[in-house]
C-alpha positions as CSV (number, residue, x, y, z in Angstrom):
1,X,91.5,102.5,-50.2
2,X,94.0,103.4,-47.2
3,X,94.1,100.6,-44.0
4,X,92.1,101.9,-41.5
5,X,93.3,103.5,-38.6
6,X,93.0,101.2,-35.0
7,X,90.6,104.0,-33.5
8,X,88.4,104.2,-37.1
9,X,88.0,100.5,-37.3
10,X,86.8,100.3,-33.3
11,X,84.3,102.9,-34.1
12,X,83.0,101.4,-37.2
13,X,82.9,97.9,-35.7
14,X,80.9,99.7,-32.5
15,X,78.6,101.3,-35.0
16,X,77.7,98.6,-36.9
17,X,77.7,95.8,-34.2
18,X,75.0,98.1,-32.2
19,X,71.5,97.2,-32.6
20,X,69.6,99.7,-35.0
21,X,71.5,102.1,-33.4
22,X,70.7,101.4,-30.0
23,X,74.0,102.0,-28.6
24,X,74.4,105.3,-30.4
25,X,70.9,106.3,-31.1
26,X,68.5,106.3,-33.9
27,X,70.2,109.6,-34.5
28,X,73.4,107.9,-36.1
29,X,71.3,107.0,-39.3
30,X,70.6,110.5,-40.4
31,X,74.3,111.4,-39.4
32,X,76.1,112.8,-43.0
33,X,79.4,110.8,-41.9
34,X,77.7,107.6,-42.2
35,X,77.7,108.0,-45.9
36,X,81.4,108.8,-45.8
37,X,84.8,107.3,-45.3
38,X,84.8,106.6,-42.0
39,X,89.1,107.4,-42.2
40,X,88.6,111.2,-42.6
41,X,86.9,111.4,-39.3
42,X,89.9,109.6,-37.7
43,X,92.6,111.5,-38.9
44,X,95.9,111.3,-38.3
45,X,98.0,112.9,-35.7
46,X,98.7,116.4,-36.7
47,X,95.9,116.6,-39.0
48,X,93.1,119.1,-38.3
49,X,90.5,117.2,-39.2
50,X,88.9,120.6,-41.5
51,X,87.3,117.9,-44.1
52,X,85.7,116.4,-41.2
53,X,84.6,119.0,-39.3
54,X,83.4,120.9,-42.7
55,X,80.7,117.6,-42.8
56,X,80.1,118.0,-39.3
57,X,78.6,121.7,-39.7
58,X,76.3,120.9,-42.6
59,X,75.1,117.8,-40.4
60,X,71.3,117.6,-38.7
61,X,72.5,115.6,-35.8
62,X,75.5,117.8,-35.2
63,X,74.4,118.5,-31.2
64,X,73.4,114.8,-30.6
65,X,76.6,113.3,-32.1
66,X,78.8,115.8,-29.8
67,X,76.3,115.4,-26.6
68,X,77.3,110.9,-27.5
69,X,81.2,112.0,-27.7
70,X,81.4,113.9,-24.9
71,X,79.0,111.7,-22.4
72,X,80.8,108.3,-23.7
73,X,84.2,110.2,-23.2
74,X,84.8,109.4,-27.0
75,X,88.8,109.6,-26.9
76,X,89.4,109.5,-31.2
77,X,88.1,111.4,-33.9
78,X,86.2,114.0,-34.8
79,X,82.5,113.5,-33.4
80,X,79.7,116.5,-33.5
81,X,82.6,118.5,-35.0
82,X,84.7,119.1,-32.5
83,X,88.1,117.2,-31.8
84,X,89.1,115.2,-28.6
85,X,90.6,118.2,-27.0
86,X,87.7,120.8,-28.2
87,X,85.5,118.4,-26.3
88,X,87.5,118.5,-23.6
89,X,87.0,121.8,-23.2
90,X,83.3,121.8,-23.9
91,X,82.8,119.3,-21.4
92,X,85.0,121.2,-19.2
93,X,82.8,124.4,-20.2
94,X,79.7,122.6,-20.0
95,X,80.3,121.4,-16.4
96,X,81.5,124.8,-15.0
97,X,78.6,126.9,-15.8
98,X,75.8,123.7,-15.6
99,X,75.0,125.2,-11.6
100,X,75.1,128.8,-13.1
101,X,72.3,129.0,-15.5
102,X,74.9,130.6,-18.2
103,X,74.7,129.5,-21.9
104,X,77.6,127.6,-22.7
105,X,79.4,128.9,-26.1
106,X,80.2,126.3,-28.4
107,X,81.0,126.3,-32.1
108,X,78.4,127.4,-35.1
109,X,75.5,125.4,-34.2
110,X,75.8,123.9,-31.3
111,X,74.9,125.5,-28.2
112,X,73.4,124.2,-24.4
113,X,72.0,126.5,-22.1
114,X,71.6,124.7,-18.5
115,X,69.4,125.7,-15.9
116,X,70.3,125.6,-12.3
117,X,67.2,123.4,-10.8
């Protein structure tokens, strides 16, 4: 087995170190990725991430992993599918319309539709 990356061995230690999930939320133990290597969600510079991301889409918790990324400001990895900069952009999306009422595109599976209260 490869070395783990510095960012895959902070988020395993953070996953496992948390309560029964409390930090993360009971979610995280239905999450497909647990029962993989935890290095092909943190890969390396360059990489797409496509092996990743192809677990991601078959995964139940898919909108609560990415909803964790994005409001923890998760900077490595591949979380709810999307890489750091995809949920940079989400965020970015996400915030925009948020006071509009618009529906908020994201990839297969994964969509937010905000109501202006």
């Amino acid at each position: 087995m490869r070395k783990q990356t510095p960012a895959a061995a902070r988020a395993v230690a953070r996953v496992m170190s948390a309560p029964s999930g409390a930090v993360l939320g009971m979610w995280t133990r239905r999450a497909l990725c647990a029962q993989e290597d935890p290095e092909v969600f943190f890969p390396p510079k360059g990489d797409t991430g496509i092996q990743a991301k192809q677990i991601c889409a078959q995964c139940p918790v898919q909108s609560e992993c990415l909803d964790y990324a994005i409001a923890a400001d998760e900077r490595h990895g591949i979380w709810g599918g999307l890489n750091r900069a995809e949920r940079l952009r989400a965020r970015h999306s996400k915030e925009a319309t948020r006071s509009r009422g618009r529906e908020v595109r994201l990839p297969p599976r994964i969509s937010y539709i905000y109501m202006s209260t």
